[in-house]
Backbone as CSV, one residue per row, in Angstrom:
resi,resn,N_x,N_y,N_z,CA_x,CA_y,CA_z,C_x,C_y,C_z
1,UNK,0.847,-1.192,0.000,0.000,0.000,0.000,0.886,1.246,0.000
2,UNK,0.368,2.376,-1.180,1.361,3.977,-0.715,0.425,4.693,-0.775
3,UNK,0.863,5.460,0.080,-0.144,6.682,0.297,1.157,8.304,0.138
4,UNK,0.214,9.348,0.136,1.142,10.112,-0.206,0.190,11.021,0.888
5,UNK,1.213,12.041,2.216,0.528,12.717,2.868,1.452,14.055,3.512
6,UNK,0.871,15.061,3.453,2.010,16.534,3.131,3.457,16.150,2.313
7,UNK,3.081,15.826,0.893,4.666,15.527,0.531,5.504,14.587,0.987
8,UNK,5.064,13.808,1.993,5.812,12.712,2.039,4.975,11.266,1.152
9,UNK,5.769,10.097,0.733,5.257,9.208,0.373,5.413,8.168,1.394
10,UNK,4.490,7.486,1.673,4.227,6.268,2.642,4.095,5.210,1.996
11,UNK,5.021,4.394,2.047,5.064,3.117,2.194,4.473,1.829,3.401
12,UNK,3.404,1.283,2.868,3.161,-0.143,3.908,3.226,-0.906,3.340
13,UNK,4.349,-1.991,3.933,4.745,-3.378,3.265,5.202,-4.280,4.174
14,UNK,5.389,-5.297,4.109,5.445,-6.777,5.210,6.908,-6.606,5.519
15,UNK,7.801,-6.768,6.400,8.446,-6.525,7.454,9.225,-8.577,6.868
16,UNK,10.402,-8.537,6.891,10.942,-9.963,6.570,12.752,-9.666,6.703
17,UNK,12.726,-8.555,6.535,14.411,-8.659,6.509,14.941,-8.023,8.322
18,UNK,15.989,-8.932,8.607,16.429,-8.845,9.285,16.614,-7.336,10.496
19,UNK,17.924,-6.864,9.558,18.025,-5.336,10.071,16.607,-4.260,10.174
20,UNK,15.723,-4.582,9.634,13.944,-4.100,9.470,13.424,-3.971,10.741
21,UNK,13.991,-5.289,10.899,13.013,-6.484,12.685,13.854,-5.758,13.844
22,UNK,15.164,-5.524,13.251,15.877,-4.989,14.490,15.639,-3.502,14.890
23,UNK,15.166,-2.353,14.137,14.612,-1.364,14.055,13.688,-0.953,14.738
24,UNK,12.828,-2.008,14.830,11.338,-1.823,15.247,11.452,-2.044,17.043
25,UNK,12.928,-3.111,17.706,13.072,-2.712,18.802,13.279,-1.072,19.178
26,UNK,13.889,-0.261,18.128,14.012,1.298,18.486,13.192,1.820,18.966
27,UNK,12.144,1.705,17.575,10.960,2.469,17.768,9.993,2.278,18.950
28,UNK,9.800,0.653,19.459,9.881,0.794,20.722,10.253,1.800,21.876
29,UNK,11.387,1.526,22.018,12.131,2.518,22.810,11.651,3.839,22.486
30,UNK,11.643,4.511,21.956,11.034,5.941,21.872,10.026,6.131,21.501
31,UNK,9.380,5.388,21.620,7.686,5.139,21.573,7.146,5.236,22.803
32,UNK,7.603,4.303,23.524,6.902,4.020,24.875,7.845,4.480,26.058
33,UNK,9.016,4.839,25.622,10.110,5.025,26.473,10.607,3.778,27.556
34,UNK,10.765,3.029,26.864,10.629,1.869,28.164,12.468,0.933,27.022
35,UNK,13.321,-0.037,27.404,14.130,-0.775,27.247,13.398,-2.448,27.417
36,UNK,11.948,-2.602,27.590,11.202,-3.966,27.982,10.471,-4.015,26.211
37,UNK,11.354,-4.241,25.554,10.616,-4.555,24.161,10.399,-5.979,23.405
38,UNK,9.773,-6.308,22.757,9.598,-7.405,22.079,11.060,-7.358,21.179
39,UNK,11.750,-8.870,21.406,13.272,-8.843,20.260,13.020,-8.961,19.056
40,UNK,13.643,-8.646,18.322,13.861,-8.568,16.434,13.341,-10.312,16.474
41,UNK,13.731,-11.057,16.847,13.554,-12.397,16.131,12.537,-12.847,16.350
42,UNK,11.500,-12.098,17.762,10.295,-12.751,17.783,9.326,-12.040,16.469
43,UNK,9.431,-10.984,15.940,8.862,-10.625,14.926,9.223,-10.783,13.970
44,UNK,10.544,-11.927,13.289,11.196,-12.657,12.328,10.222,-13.841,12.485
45,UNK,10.077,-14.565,13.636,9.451,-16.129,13.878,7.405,-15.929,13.715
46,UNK,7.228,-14.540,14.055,5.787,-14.706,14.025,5.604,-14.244,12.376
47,UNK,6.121,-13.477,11.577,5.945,-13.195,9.945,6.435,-14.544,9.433
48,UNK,7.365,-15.645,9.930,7.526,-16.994,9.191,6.304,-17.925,9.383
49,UNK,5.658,-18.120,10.247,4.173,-18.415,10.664,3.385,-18.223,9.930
50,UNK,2.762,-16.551,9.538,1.700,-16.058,9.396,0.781,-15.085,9.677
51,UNK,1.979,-14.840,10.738,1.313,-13.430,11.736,1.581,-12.239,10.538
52,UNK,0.695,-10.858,11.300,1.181,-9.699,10.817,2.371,-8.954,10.950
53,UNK,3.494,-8.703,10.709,4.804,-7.639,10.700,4.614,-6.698,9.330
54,UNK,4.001,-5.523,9.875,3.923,-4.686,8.902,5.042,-3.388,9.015
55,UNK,5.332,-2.679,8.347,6.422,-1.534,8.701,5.605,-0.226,8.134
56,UNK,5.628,0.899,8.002,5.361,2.336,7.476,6.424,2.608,7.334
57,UNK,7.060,2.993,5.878,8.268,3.791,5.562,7.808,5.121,4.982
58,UNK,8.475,6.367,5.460,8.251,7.295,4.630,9.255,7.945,4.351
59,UNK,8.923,7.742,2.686,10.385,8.766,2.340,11.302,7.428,2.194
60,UNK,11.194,6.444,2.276,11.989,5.158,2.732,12.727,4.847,3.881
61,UNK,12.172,5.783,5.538,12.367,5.380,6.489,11.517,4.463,6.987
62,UNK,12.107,3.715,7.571,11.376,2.782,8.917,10.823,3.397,10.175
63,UNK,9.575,4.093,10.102,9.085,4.901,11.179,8.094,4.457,11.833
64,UNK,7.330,3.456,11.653,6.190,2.929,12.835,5.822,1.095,11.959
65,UNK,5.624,0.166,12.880,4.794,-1.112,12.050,3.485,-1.335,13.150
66,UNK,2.824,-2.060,12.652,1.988,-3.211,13.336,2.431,-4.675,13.477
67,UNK,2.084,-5.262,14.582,2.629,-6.565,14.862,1.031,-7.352,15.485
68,UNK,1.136,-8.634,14.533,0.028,-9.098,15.214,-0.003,-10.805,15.193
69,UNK,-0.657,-11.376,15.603,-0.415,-13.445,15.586,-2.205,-13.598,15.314
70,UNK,-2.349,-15.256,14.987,-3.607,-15.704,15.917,-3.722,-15.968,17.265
71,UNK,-4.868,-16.134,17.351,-4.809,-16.535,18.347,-6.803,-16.489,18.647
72,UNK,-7.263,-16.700,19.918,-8.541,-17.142,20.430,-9.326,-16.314,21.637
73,UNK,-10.735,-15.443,21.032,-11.194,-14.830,21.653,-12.341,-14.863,22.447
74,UNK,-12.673,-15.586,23.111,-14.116,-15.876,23.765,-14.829,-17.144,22.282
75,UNK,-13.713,-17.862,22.723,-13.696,-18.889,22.041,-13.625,-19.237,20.272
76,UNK,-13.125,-18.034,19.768,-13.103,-17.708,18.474,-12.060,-17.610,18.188
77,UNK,-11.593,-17.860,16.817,-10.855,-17.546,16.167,-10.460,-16.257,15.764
78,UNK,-9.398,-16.001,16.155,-9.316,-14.144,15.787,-7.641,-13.770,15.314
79,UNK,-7.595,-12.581,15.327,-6.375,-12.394,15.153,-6.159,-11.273,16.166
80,UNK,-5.016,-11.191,17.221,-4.977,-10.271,18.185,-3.656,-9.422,17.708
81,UNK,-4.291,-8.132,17.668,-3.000,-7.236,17.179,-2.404,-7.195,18.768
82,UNK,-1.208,-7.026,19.096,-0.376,-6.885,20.232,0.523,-5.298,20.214
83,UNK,0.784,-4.884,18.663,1.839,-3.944,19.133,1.399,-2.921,17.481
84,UNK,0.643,-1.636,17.910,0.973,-0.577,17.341,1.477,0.808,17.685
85,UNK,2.641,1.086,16.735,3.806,1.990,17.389,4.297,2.394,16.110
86,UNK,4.237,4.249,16.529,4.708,5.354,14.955,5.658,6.328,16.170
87,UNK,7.091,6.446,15.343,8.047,7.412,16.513,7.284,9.065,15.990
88,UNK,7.042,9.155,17.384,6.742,10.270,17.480,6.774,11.875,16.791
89,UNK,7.647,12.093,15.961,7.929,12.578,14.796,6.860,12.514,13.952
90,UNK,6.743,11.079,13.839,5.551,11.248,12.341,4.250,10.963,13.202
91,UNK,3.856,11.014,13.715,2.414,10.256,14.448,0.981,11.760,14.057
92,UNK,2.044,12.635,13.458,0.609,13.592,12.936,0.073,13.261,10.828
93,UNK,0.363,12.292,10.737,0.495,11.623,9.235,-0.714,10.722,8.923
94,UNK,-1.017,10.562,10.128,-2.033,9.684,10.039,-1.570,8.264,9.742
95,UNK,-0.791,8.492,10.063,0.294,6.403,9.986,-0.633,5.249,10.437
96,UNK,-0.856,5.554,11.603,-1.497,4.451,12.327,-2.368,4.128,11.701
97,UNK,-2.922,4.484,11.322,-4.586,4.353,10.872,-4.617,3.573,9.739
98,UNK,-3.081,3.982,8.620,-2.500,3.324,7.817,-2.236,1.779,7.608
99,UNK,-2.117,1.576,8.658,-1.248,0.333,9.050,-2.102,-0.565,9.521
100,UNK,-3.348,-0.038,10.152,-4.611,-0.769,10.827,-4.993,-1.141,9.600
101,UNK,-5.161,-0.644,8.424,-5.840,-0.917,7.515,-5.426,-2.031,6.834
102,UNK,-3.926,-1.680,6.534,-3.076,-2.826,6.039,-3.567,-4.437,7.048
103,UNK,-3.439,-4.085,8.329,-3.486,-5.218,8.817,-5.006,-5.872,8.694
104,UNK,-6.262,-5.260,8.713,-7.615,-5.260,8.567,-7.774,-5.953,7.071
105,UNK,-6.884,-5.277,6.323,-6.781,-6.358,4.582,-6.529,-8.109,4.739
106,UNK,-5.468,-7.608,5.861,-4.452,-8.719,5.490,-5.475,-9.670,6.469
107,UNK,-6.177,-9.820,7.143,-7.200,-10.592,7.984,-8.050,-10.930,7.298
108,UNK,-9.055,-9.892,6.285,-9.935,-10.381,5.425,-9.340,-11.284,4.709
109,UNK,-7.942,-11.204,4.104,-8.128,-12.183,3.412,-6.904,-13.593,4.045
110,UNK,-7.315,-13.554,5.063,-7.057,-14.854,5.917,-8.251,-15.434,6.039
111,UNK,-9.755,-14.952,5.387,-10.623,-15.532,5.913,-11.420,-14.994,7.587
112,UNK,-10.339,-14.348,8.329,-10.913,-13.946,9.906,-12.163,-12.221,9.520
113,UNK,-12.793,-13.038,10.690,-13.652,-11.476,10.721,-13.410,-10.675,12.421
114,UNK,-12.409,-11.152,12.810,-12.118,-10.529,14.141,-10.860,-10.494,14.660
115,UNK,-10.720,-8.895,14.963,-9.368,-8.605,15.367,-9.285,-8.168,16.526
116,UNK,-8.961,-8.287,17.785,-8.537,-8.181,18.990,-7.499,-7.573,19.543
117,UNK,-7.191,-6.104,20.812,-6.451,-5.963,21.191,-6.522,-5.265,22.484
118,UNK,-5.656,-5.025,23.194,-5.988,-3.515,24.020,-5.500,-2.299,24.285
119,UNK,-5.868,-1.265,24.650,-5.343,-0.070,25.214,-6.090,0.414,26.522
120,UNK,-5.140,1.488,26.940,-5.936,2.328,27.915,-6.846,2.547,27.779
121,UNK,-7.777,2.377,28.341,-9.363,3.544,28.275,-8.948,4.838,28.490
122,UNK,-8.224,5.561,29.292,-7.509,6.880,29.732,-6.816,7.392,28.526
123,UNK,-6.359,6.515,27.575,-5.446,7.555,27.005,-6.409,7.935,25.505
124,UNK,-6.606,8.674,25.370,-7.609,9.264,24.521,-7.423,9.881,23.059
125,UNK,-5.903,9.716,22.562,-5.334,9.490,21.171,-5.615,8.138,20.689
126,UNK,-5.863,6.833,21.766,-5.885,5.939,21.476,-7.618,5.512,21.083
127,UNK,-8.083,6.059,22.130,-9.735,5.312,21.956,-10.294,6.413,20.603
128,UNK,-9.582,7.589,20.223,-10.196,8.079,19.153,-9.758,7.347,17.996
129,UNK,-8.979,7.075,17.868,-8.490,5.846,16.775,-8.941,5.047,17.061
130,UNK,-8.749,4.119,17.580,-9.886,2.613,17.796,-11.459,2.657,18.001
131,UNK,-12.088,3.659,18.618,-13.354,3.941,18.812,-14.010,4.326,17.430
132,UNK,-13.313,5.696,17.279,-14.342,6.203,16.001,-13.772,6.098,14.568
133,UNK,-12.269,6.191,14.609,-11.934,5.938,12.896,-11.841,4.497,12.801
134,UNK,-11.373,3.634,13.436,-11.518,2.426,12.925,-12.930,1.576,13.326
135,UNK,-13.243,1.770,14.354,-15.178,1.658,14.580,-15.210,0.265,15.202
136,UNK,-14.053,0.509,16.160,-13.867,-1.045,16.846,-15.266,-0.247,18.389
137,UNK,-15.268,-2.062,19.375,-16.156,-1.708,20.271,-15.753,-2.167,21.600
138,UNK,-16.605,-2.426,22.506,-15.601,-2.201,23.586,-16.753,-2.764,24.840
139,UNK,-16.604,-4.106,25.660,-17.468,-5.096,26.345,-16.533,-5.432,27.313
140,UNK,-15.243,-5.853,27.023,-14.546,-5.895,28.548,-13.196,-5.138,28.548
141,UNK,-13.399,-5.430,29.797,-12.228,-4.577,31.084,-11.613,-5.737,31.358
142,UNK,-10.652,-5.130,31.716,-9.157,-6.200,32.315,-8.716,-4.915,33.249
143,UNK,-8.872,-5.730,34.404,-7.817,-4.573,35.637,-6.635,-5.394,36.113
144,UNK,-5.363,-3.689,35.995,-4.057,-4.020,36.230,-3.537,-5.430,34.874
145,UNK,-4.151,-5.451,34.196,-3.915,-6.449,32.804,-2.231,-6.908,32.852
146,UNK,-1.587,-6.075,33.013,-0.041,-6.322,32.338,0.580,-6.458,33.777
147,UNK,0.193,-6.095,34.992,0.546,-5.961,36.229,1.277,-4.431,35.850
148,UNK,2.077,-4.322,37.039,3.058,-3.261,37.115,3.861,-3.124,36.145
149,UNK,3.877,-2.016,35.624,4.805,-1.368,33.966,5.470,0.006,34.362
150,UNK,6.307,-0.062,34.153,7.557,1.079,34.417,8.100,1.836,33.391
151,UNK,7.275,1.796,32.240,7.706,2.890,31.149,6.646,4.299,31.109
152,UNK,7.516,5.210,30.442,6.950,6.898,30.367,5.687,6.939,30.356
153,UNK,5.210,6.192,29.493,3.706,6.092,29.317,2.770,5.651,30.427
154,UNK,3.141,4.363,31.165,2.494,3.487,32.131,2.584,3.850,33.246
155,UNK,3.473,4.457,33.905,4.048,3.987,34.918,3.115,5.051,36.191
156,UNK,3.174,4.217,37.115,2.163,5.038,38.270,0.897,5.004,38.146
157,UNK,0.289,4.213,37.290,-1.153,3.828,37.617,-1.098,2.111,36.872
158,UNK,-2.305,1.559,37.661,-2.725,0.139,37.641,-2.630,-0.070,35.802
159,UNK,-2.250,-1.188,34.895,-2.564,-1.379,33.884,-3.649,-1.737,33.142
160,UNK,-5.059,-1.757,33.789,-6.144,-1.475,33.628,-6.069,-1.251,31.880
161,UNK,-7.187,-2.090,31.333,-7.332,-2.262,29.568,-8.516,-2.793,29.158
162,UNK,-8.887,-2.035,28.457,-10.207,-2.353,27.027,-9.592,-3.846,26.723
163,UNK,-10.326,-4.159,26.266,-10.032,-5.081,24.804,-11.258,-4.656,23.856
164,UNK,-10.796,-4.351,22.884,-11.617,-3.998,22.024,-11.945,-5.291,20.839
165,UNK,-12.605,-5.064,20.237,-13.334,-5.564,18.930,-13.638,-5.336,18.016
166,UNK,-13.172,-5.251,16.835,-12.628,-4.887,15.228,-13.424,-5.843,14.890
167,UNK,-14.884,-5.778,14.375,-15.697,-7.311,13.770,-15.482,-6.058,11.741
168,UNK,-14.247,-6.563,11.095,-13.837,-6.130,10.062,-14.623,-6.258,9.022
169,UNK,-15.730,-7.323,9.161,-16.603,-7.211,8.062,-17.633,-7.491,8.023
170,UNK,-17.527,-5.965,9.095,-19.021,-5.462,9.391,-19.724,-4.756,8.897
171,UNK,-20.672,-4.557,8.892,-21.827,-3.148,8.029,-21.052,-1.796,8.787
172,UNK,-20.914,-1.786,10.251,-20.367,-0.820,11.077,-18.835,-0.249,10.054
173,UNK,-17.740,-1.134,10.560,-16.662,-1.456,10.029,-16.854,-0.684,8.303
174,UNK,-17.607,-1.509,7.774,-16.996,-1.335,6.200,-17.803,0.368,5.687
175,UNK,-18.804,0.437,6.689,-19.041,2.241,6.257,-18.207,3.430,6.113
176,UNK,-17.751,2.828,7.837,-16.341,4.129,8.402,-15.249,3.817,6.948
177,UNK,-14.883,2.851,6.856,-13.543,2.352,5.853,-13.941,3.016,4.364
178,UNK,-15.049,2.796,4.034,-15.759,3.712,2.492,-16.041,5.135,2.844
179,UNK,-15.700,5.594,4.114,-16.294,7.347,4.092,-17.856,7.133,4.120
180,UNK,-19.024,6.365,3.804,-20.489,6.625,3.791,-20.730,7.445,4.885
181,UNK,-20.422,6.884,6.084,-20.852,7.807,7.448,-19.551,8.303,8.088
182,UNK,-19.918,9.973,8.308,-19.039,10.490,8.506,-19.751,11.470,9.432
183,UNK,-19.533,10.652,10.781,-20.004,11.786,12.181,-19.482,11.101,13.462
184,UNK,-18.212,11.231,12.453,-16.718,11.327,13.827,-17.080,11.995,14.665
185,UNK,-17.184,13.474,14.223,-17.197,14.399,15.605,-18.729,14.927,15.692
186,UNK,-19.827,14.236,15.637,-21.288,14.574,15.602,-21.783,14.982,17.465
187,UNK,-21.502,16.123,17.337,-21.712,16.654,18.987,-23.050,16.604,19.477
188,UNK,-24.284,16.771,18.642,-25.853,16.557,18.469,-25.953,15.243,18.879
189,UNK,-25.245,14.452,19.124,-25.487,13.438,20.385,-25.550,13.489,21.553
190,UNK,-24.561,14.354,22.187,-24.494,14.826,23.313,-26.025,15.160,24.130
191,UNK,-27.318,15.597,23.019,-28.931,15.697,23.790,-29.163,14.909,24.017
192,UNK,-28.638,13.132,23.781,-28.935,12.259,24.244,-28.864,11.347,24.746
193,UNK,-27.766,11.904,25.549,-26.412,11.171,26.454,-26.701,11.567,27.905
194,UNK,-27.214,10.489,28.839,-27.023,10.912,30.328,-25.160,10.743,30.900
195,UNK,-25.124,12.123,31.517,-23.447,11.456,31.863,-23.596,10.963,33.106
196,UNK,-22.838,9.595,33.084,-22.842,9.174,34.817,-21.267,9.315,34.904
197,UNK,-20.349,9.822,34.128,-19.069,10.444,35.029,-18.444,11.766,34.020
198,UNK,-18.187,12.930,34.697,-18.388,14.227,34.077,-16.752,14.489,34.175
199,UNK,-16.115,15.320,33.622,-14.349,15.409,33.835,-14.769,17.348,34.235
200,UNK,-14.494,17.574,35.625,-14.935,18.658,35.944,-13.690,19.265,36.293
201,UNK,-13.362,20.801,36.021,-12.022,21.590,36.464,-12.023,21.669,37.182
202,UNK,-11.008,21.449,38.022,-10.850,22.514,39.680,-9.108,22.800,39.589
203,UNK,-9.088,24.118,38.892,-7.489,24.157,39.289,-6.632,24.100,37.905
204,UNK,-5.677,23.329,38.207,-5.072,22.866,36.881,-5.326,21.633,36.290
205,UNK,-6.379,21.168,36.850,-6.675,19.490,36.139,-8.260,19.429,36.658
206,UNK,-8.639,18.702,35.757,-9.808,17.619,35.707,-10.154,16.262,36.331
207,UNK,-11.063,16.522,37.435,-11.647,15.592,38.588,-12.742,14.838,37.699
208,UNK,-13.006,13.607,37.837,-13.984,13.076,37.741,-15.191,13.270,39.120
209,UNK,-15.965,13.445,37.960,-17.217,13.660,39.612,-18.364,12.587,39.088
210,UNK,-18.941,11.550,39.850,-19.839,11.146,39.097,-21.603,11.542,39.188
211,UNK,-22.062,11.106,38.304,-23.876,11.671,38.589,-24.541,10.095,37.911
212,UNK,-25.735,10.639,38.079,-26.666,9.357,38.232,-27.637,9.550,36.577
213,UNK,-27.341,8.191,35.581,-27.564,8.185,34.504,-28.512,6.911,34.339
214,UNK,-29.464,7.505,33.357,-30.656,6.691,33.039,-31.403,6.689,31.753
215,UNK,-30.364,7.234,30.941,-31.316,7.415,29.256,-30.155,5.514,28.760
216,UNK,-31.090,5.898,27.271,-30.355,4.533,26.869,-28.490,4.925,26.540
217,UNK,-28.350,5.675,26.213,-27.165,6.336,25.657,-26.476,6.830,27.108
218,UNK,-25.582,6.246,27.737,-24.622,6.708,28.876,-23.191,7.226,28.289
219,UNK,-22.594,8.527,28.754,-21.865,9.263,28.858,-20.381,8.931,29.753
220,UNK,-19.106,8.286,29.471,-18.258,8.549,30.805,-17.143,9.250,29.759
221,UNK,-16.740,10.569,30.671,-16.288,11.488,29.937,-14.288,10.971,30.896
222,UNK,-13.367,11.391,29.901,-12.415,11.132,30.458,-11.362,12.902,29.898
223,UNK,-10.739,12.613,30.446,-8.949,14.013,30.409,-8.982,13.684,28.844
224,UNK,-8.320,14.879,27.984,-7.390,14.325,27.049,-6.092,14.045,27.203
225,UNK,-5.713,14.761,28.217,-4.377,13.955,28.388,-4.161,13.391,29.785
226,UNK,-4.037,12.255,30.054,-4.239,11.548,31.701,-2.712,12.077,31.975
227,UNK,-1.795,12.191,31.068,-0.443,11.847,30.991,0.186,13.235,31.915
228,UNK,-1.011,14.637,31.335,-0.293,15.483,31.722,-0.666,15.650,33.376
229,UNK,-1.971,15.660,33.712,-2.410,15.044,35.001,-1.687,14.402,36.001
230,UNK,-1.408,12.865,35.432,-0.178,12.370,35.660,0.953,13.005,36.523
231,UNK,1.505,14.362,35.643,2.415,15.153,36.103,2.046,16.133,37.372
232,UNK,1.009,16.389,37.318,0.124,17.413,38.468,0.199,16.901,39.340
233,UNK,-0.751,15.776,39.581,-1.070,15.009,40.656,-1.941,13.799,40.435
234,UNK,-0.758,13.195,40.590,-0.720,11.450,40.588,-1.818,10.809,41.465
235,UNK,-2.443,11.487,42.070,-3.594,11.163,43.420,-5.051,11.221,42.194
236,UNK,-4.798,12.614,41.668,-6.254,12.470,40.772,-6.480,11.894,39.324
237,UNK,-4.928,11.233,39.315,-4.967,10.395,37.910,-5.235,9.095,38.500
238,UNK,-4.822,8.856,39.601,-5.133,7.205,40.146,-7.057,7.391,40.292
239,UNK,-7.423,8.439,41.014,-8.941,9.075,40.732,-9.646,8.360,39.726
240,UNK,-9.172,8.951,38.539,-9.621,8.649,37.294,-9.696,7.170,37.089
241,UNK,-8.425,6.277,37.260,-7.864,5.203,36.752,-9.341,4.282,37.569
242,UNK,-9.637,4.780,38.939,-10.752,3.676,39.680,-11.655,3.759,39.268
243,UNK,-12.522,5.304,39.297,-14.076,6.218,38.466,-14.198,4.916,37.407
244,UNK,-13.657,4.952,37.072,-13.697,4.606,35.614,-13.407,3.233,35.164
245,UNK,-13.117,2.533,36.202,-13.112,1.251,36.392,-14.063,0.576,37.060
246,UNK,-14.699,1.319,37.541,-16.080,1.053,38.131,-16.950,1.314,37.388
247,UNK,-16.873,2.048,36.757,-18.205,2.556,35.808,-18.311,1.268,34.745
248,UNK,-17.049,1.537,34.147,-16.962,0.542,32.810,-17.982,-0.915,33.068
249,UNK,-17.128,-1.510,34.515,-17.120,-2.823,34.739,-19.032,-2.807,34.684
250,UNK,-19.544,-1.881,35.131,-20.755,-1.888,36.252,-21.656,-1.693,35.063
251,UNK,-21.504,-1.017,34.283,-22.152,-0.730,32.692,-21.847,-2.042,31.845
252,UNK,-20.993,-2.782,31.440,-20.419,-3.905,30.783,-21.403,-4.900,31.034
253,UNK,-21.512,-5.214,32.631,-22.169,-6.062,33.076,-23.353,-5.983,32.963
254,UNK,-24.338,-4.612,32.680,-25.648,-4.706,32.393,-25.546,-4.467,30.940
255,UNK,-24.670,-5.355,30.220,-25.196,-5.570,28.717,-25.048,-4.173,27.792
256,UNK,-24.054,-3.283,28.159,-23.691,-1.844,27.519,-22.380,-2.159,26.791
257,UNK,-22.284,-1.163,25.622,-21.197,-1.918,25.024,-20.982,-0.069,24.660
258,UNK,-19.217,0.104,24.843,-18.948,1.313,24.006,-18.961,1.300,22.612
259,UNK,-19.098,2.346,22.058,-18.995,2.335,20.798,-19.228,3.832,19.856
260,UNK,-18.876,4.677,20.392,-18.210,6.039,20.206,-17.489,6.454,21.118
261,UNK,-16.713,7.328,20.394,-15.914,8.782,21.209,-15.772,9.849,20.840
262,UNK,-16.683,10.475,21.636,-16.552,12.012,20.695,-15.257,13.089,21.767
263,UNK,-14.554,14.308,21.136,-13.729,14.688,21.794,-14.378,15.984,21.634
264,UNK,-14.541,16.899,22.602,-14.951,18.150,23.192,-14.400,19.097,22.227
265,UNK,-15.372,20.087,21.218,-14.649,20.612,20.163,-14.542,22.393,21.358
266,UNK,-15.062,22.168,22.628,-15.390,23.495,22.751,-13.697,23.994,23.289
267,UNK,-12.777,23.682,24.147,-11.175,23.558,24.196,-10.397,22.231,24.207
268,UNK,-10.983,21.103,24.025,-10.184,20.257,23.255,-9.678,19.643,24.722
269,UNK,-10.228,19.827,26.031,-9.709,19.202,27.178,-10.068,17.893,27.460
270,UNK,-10.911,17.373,27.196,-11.969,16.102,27.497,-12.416,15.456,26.233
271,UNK,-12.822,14.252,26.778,-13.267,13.715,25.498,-14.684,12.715,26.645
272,UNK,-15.621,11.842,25.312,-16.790,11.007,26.432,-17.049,9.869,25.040
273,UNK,-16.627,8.714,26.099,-17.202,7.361,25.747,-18.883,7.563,25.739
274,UNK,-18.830,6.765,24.487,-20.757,6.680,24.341,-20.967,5.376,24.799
275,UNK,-22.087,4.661,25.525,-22.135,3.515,25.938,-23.702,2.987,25.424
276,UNK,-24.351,2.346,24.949,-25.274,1.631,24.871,-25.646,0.616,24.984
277,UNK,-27.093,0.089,25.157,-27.451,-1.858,25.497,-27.588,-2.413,24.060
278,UNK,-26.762,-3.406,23.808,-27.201,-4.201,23.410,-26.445,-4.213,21.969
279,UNK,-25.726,-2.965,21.518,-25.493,-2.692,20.371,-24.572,-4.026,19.702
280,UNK,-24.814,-4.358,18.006,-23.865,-5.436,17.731,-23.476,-4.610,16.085
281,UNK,-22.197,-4.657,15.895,-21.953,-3.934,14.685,-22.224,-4.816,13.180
282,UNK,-22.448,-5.862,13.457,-23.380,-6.780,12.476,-24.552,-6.175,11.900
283,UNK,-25.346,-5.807,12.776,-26.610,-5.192,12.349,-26.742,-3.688,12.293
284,UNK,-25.861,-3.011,12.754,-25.962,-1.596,13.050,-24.856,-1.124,11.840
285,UNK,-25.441,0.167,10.621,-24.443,0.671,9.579,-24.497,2.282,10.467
286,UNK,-25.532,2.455,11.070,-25.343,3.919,11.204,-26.014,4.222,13.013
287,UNK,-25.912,4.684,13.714,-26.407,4.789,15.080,-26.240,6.495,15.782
């Protein structure tokens, strides 16, 4: 796949040569800031298999891949992506999104209709990419998932994780991917959203406060950046990390499934998970 974006040309192509595999430990490293990376040869041994090793070159650098295997999801056959990562430099290119796609091809035509992975619920570059451009959904929680993690990104709160759900060839799925529906940022939802957790100022950061919600459409609004919070005070990012682990779990369990994210166009501080009963992206093209 090439794409061409401000003058640069992008390259996505399968990942097989050696010095390639060894690269992608870098990007690691200044990705996540952490020295705990997956080695060059385990992403040599999973592309001899069958797995995904994809790379993004632009310009003919090696600047971000996807990495993914099979593997088994609530008893299914799926394919679980494990590792997407663009060095920071290029991550305004729209790479990622790039590379999801590549890998979303490369599944269809394995035959799979389900791709599996996780992220933060907190970090909110992430759930806008997985939530609304790629139109994945979102039923369980995993708390503290990875245990204790000690890189830039992780470190000082529980590893707490989505797993999301990419059903790729879906009515949902294949709209967003053709452009048909296009209300990424459709704020005229918001009249019909009870919030049961609100991201309220006091100061230099954003408290979760919660309230009491009862329309079909539930609201849990999160920081856009937990990270910078993080830096403030580590007391009201751990705040966040519980709010919101309670909510999820407690909503999940009565049959609510996420499946938007809209981000606050009024200063760009907050963003709010949409939650509904029952939703399945099989049957649903537009909601």
């Amino acid at each position: 796949m090439e794409y061409n974006n401000a003058d640069k040309r992008i390259v996505i192509r399968d990942i097989h040569d050696p010095s390639d595999a060894k690269r992608l430990q870098y990007i690691q490293e200044v990705t996540w800031g952490t020295g705990d990376v997956v080695p060059f040869h385990v992403f040599i041994a999973t592309a001899t298999v069958g797995g995904v090793v994809k790379g993004a070159y632009v310009d003919g650098e090696l600047v971000g891949y996807v990495y993914g295997f099979y593997g088994k999801f609530m008893g299914r056959l799926c394919h679980y992506s494990h590792q997407l990562a663009v060095l920071p430099d290029y991550q305004n290119l729209n790479i990622g999104y790039m590379l999801k796609m590549a890998q979303r091809q490369h599944c269809l035509d394995e035959g799979l209709d389900l791709v599996v992975w996780t992220y933060d619920p907190l970090q909110s570059k992430n759930a806008y990419l997985n939530i609304n451009k790629l139109g994945t959904v979102v039923k369980t929680y995993f708390i503290n998932h990875y245990g204790e993690m000690d890189d830039e990104l992780n470190r000082g709160l529980a590893s707490d994780r989505f797993m999301v759900e990419w059903w790729i060839d879906s009515k949902w799925v294949r709209n967003r991917e053709s452009s048909r529906i296009k209300f990424f940022e459709d704020y005229s939802l918001a009249d019909k959203v009870d919030i049961a957790l609100e991201a309220v100022r006091e100061g230099d950061v954003l408290k979760p406060v919660e309230k009491k919600a009862s329309k079909t459409i539930v609201g849990i609004e999160i920081p856009s950046d937990i990270n910078v919070i993080k830096r403030i005070d580590m007391r009201i990012a751990r705040k966040w990390r519980v709010k919101t682990r309670i909510l999820f779990r407690e909503y999940f369990s009565k049959g609510y499934t996420v499946y938007r994210y809209l981000r606050f166009k009024q200063d760009g501080s907050k963003g709010i998970y949409l939650l509904t009963r029952g939703f399945d992206p099989n049957d649903y093209g537009e909601i």
